[in-house]
C-alpha positions as CSV (number, residue, x, y, z in Angstrom):
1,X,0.0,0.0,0.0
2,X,1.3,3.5,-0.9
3,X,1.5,5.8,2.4
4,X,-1.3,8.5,2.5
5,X,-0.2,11.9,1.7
6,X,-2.2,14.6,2.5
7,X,-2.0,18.1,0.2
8,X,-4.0,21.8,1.7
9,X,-4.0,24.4,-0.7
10,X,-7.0,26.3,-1.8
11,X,-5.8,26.4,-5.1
12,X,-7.2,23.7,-7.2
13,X,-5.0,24.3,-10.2
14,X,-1.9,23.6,-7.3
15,X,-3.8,20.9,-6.5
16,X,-4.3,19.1,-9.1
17,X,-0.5,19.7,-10.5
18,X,0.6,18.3,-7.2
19,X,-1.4,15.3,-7.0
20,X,-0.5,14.1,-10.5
21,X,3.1,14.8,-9.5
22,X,2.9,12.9,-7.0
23,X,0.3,10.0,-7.4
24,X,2.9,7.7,-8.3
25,X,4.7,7.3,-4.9
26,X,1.1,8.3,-2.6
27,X,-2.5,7.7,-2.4
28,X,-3.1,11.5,-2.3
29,X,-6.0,13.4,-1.0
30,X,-6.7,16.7,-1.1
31,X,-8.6,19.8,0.7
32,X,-8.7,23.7,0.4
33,X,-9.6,24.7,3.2
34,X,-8.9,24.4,7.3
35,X,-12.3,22.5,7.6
36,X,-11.9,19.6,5.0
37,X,-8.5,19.3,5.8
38,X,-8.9,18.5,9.2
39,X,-11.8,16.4,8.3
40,X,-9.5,14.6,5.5
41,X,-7.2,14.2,8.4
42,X,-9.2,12.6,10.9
43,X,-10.1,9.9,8.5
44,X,-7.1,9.4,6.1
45,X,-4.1,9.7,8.8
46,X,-2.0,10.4,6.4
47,X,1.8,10.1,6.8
48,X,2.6,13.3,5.6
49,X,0.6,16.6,5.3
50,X,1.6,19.6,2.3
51,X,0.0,23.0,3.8
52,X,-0.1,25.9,2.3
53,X,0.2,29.0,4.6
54,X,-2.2,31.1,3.1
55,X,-5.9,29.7,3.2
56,X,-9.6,31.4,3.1
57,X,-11.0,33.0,4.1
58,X,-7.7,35.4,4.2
59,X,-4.9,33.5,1.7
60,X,-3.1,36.5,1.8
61,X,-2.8,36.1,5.8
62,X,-1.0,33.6,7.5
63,X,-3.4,32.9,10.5
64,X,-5.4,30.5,8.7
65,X,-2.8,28.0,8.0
66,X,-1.1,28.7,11.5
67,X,-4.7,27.6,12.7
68,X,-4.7,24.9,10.9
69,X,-1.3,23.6,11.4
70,X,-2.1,24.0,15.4
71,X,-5.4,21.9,15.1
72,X,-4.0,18.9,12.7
73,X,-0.7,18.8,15.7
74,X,-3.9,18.7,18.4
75,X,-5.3,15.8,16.1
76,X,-1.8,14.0,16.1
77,X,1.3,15.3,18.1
78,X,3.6,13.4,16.1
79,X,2.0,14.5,12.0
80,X,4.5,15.4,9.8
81,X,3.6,18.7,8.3
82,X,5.6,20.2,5.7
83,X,4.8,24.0,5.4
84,X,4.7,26.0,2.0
85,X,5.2,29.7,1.7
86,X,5.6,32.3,-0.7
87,X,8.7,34.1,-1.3
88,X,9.5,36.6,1.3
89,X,7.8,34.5,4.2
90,X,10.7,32.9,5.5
91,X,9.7,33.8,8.9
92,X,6.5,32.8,9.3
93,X,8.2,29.4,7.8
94,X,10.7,29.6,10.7
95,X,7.8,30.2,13.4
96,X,5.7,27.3,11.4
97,X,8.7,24.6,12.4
98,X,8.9,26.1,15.9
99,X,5.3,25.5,16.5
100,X,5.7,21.9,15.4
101,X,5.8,21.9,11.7
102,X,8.5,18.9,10.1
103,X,9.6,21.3,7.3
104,X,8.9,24.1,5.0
105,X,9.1,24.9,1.4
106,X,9.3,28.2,-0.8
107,X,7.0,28.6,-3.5
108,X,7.3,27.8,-6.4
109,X,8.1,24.2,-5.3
110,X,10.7,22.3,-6.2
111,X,9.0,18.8,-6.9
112,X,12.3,16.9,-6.9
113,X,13.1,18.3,-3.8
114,X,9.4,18.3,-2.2
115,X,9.3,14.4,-3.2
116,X,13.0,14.2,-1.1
117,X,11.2,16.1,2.0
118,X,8.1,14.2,1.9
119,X,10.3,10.8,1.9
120,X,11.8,12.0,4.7
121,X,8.9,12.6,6.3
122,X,7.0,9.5,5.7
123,X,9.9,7.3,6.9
124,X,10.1,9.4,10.2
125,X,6.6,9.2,10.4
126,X,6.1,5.1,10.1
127,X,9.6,4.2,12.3
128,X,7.4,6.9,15.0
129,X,4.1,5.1,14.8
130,X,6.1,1.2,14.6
131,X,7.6,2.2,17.4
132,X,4.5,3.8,19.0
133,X,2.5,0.3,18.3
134,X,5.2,-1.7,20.1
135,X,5.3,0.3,22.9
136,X,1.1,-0.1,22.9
137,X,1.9,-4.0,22.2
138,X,4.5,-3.8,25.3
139,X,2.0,-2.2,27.7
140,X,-0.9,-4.6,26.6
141,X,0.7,-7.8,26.5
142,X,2.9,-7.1,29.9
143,X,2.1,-7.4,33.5
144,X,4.5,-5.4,35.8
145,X,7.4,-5.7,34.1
146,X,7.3,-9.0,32.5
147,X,6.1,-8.9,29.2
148,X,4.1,-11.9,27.0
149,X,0.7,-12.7,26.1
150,X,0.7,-16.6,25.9
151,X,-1.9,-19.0,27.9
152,X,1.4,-20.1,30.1
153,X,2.4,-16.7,31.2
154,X,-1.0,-15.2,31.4
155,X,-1.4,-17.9,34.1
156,X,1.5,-16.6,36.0
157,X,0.1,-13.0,35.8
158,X,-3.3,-14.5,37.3
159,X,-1.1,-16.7,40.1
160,X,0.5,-13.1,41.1
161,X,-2.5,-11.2,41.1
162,X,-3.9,-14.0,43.6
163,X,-0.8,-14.6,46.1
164,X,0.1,-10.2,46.1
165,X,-3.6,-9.5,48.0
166,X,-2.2,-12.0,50.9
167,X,1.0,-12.2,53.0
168,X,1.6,-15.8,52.5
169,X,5.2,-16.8,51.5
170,X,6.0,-17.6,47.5
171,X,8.4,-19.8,46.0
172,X,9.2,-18.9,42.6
173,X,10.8,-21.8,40.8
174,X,12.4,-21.7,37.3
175,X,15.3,-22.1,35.3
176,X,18.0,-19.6,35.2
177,X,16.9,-16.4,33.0
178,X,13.4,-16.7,33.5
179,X,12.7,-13.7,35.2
180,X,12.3,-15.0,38.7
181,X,13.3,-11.7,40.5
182,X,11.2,-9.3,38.6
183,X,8.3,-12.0,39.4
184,X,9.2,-11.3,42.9
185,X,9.2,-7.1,42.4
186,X,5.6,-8.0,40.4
187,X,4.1,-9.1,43.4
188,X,5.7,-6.9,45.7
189,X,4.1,-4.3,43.7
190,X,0.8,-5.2,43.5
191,X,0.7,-6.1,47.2
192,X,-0.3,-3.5,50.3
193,X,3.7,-3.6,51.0
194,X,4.3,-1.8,48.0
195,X,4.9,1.6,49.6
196,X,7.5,-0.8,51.9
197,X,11.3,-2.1,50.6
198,X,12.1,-4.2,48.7
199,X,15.3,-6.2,49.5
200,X,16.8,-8.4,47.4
201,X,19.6,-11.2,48.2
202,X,21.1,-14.1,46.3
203,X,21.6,-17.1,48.7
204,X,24.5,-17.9,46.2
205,X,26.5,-15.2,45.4
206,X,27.6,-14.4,49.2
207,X,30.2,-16.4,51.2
208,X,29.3,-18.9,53.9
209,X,31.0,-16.7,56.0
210,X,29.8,-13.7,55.5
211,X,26.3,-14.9,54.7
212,X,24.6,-15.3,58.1
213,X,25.7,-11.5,58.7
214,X,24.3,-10.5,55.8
215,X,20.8,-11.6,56.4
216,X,20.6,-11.2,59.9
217,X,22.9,-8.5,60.9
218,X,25.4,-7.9,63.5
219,X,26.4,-6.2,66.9
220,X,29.6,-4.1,67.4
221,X,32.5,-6.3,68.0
222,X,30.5,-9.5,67.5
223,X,33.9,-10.5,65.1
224,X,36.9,-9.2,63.6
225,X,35.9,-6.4,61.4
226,X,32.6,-5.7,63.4
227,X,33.1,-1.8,64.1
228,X,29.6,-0.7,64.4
229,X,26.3,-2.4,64.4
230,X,24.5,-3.0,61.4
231,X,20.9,-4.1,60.2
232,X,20.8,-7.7,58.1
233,X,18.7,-7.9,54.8
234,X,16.0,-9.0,57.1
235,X,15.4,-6.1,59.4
236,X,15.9,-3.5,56.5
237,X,12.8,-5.2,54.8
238,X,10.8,-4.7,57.6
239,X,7.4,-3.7,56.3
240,X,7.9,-4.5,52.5
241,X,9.1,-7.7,50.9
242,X,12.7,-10.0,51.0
243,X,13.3,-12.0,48.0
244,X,15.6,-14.9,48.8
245,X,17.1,-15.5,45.4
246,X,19.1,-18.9,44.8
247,X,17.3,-20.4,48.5
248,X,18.8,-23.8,47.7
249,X,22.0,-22.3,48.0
250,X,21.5,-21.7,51.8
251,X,23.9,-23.8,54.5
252,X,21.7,-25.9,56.6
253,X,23.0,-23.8,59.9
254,X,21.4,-21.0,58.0
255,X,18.3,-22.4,57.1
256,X,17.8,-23.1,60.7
257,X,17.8,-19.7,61.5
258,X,15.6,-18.7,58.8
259,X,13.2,-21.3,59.5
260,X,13.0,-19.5,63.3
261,X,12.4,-16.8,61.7
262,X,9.4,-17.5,59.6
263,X,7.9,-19.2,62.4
264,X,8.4,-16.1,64.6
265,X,8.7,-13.0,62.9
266,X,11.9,-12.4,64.9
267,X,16.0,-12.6,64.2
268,X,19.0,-12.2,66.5
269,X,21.8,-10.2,65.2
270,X,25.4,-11.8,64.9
271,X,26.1,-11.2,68.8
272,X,23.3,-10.6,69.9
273,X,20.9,-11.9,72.4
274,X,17.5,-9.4,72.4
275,X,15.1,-10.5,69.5
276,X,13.9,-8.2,66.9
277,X,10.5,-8.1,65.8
278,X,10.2,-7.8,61.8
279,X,7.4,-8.0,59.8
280,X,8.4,-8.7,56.2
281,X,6.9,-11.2,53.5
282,X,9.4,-13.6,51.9
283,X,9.2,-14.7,48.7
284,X,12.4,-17.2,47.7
285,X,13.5,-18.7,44.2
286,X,15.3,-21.5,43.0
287,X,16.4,-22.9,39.8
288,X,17.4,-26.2,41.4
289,X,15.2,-29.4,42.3
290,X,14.3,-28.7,46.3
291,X,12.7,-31.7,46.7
292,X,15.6,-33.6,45.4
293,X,17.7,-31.3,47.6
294,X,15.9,-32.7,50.2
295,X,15.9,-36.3,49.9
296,X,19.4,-35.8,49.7
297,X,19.6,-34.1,53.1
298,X,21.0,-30.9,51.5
299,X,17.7,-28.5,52.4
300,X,15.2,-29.0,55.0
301,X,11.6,-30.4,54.4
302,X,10.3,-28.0,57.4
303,X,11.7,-25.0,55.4
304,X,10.7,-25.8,52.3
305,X,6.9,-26.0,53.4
306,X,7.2,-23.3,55.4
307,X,8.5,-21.0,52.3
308,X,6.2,-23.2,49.3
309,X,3.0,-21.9,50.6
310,X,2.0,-21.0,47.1
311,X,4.5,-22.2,44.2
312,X,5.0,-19.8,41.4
313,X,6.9,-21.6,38.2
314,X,8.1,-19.8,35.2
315,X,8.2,-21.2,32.0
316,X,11.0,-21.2,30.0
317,X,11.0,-19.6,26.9
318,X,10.7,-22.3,24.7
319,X,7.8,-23.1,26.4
320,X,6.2,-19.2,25.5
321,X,7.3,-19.3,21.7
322,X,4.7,-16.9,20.4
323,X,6.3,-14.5,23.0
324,X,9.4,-14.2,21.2
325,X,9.1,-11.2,18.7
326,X,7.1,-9.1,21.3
327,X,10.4,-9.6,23.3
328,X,12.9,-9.1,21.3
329,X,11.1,-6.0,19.8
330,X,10.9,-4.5,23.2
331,X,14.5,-5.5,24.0
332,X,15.5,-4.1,20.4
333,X,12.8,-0.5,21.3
334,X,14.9,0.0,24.8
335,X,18.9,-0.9,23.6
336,X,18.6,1.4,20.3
337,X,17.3,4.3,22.0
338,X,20.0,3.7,24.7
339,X,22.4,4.0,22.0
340,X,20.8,6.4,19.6
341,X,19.8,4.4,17.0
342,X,15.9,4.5,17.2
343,X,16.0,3.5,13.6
344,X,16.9,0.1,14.1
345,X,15.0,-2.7,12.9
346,X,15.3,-7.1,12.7
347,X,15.8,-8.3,9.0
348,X,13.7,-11.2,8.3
349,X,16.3,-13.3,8.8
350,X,17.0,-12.1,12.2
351,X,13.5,-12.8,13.0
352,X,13.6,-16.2,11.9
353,X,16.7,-17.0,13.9
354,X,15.0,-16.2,17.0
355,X,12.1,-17.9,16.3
356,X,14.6,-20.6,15.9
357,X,16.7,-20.5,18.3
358,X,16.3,-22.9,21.7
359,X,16.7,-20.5,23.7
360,X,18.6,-21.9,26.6
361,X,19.7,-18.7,28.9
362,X,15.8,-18.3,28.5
363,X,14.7,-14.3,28.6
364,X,18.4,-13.2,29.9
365,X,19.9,-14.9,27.2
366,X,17.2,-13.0,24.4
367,X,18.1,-9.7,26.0
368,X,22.0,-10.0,26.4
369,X,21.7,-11.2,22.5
370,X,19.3,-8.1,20.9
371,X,21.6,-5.8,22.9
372,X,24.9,-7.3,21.4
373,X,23.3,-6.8,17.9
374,X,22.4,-3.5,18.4
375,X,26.0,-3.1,19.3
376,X,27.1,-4.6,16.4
377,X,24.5,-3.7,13.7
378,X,26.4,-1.9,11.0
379,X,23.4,-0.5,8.9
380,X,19.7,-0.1,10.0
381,X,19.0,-3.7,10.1
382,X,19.9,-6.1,13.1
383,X,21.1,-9.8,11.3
384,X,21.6,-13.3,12.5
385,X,25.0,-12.6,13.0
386,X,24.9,-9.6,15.1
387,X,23.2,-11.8,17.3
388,X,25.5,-14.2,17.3
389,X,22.9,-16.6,15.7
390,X,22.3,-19.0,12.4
391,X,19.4,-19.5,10.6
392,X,18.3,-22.6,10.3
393,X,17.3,-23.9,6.9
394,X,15.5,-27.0,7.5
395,X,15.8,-30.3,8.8
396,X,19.4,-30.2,7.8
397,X,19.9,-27.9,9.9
398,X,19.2,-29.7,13.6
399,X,21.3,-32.5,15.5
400,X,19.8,-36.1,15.4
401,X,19.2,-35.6,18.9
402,X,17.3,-32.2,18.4
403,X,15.1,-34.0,16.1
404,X,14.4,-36.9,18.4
405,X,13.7,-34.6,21.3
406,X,11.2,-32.9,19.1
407,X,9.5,-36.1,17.9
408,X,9.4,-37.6,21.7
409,X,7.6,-34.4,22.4
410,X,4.8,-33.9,20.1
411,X,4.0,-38.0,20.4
412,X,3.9,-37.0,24.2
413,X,2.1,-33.7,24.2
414,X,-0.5,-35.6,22.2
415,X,-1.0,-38.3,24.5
416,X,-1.2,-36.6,27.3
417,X,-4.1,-33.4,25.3
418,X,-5.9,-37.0,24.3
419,X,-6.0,-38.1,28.1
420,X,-6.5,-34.5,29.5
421,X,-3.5,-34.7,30.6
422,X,-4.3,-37.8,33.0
423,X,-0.9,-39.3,33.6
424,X,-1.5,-42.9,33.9
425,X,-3.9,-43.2,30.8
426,X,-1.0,-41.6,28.8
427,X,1.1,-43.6,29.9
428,X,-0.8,-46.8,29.0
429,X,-1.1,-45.1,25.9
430,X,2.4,-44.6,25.4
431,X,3.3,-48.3,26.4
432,X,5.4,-46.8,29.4
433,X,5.3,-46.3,33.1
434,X,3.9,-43.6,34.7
435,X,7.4,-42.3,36.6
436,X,9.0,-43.0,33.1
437,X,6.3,-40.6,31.6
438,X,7.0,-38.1,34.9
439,X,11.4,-38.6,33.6
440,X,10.6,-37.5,29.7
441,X,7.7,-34.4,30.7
442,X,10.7,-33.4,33.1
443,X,13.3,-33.8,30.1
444,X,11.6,-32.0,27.5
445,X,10.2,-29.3,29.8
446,X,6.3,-30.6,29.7
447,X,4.1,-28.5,32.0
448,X,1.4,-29.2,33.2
449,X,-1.4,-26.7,32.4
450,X,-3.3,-24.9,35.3
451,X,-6.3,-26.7,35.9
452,X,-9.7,-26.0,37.2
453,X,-11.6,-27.7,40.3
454,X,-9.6,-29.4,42.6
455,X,-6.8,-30.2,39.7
456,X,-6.7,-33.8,40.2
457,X,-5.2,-36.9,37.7
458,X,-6.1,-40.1,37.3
């Protein structure tokens, strides 16, 4: 489709000239005066608008066509208008582009250089109103921060909007890179402790040592080092919300204490021996297998309960494929106008490549990739290998095992939609056991959908 182009003059002779000038490269419409052009506005939404300064009732005036150009901006902030004057006008043509106008042009036009203006203009115009639809896309299809519009993460939005109305405890599981920590800042913020901290601490990234001090604080000369007293992660998250990132990560002497905590609502410090009141809702996350942990005597089955009141699992992002583009072109939106190339755009190879792609850093891997190819993009299109990526062609392209990983999982996804997901009639069906079913769903990241009722299998 040719973009709309919009052309004001109230002489029809002009008009006319202009339009057949032009009709090759625009659908054109025309009007002669304020009141059909800003009808012909409203409807058309052209890309570009040619007005001429001097309108009726007064041509020879220019406060028609400064009224005009101020209502069409009203109409649309971000129209492109090019201005024409006569000879001599210059600075009503200078005040015109200070009120908003794109351009200007002295009559009589120069149609090779009005066509290089209004090209301009019409590619500024749709790179504004792309970019105008993703941002509209972003704010629909995301929840706090976390962006997607497929049935699995539309279910976690749901599951936050449940747990944030309560002070129960949330364990977020998921692999690394799903987002697990701005999960945790979602439901912080839509909870009555939003106006509270929120304190953030990875179980994992602290030493052993130094760990317990960190959480819970410490008294003044409780060890080497200890010149004043300080408040732990803990106490400073009194009345708002502590994530406990990487919980599996926490020494059992630790988890003893925390466990203490969560039944209480009070800590010691390092050194000290008065108990501190704290009220604070915890939220932890884990990318490893707690209840494995457990049976392995490596995390405590009284903690784990007392943190999994409500379970919260991210899927990863092979699992929310038609979320993909929407990501990527909100990564691509927010790392191009960080480096000042808002003109940026995927090639469609680019766009097959991470439709491709498996994904296996999950979001944090899609992110650190879209802002490498911004990085790297020499022209105005981001390609495959800017992102470090390879289209795949085919069949040809994927590993034997990839291939048989994709055929076990289709067979099994359509077992299990034929049983409603009942796990022991898939099974039958699939001529295996039911914890042999459990190993392959756990494999080749099968989810279980939410269910309904009380959620029960068969």
């Amino acid at each position: 489709m040719k973009p709309a182009l919009l052309i004001v003059d109230d002489d029809e002779e002009i008009r006319s000239q202009l339009k057949w000038a032009l009709a090759g490269d625009y659908d054109v419409i025309t009007a002669g005066d304020r009141a059909e052009a800003i009808a012909a506005f409203s409807q058309h939404h052209p890309l570009a608008t040619l007005l001429d300064l001097g309108l009726p009732p007064r041509p020879a005036d220019p406060d028609e066509g400064f009224a005009t150009l101020t209502e069409l901006l009203n109409t649309d902030r971000s129209a492109k208008i090019v201005m024409v004057t006569g000879q001599g006008e210059k600075g009503h043509a200078l005040r015109a582009v200070g009120e908003g106008a794109y351009d200007f042009l002295v009559k009589p036009v120069d149609i090779d250089e009005l066509k290089v203006i209004l090209k301009r203009a019409c590619h500024v115009a749709q790179l504004e109103r792309e970019h105008r639809d993703l941002q509209q896309s972003v704010n629909r299809d995301g929840f706090e921060g976390m962006i997607g519009s497929s049935p699995r993460m539309n279910s976690v939005f749901n599951t936050i909007r449940r747990v944030a109305a309560t002070n129960a405890p949330v364990l977020i599981l998921g692999e690394s890179g799903t987002g697990k920590e701005v999960a945790a800042q979602a439901i912080h913020r839509q909870s009555g402790r939003k106006a509270g901290p929120f304190i953030p601490i990875n179980c994992g990234a602290i030493p052993e040592m130094l760990l317990e001090s960190e959480l819970f604080g410490h008294e003044k000369g409780s060890f080497t080092g200890a010149h004043m007293q300080r408040k732990g992660r803990i106490e400073s998250a009194d009345g708002g919300t502590l994530f406990l990132d990487e919980i599996g990560e926490l020494p059992l002497a630790l988890q003893v204490k925390m466990l203490r905590f969560l039944q209480e609502q009070t800590i010691e410090r390092v050194g000290g021996r008065a108990p501190i009141g704290v009220d604070t809702r915890v939220i932890a996350a884990t990318n490893v297998d707690l209840k494995k942990a457990m049976t392995e005597g490596a995390f405590r089955e009284d903690l784990y309960y007392r943190l999994a009141v409500v379970n919260l699992e991210l899927p990863p992002l092979r699992d929310r494929h038609e979320d993909i583009g929407v990501l990527a072109k909100s990564f691509l939106r927010r790392f191009a106008a960080e480096n000042g190339r808002t003109a940026l755009a995927f090639s469609q190879s680019a766009l097959k490549a991470l439709e491709t792609h498996g994904w296996p850093g999950n979001v944090r891997e899609l992110e650190n990739r879209i802002k490498r190819g911004v990085i790297m993009a020499e022209g105005r299109q981001v390609n495959p290998g800017d992102l470090e990526l390879e289209v795949a062609t085919g069949s040809a392209a994927r590993t034997l095992k990839d291939a048989r990983e994709a055929a076990e999982r289709e067979i099994i996804l359509s077992a299990l939609k034929k049983s409603k997901w009942k796990i022991s009639p898939a099974a039958a069906q699939l001529d295996i056991s039911r914890p042999t079913l459990y190993e392959l769903m756990e494999k080749l990241g099968i989810q279980k959908p939410v269910q309904s009722g009380d959620g029960r299998e068969g």
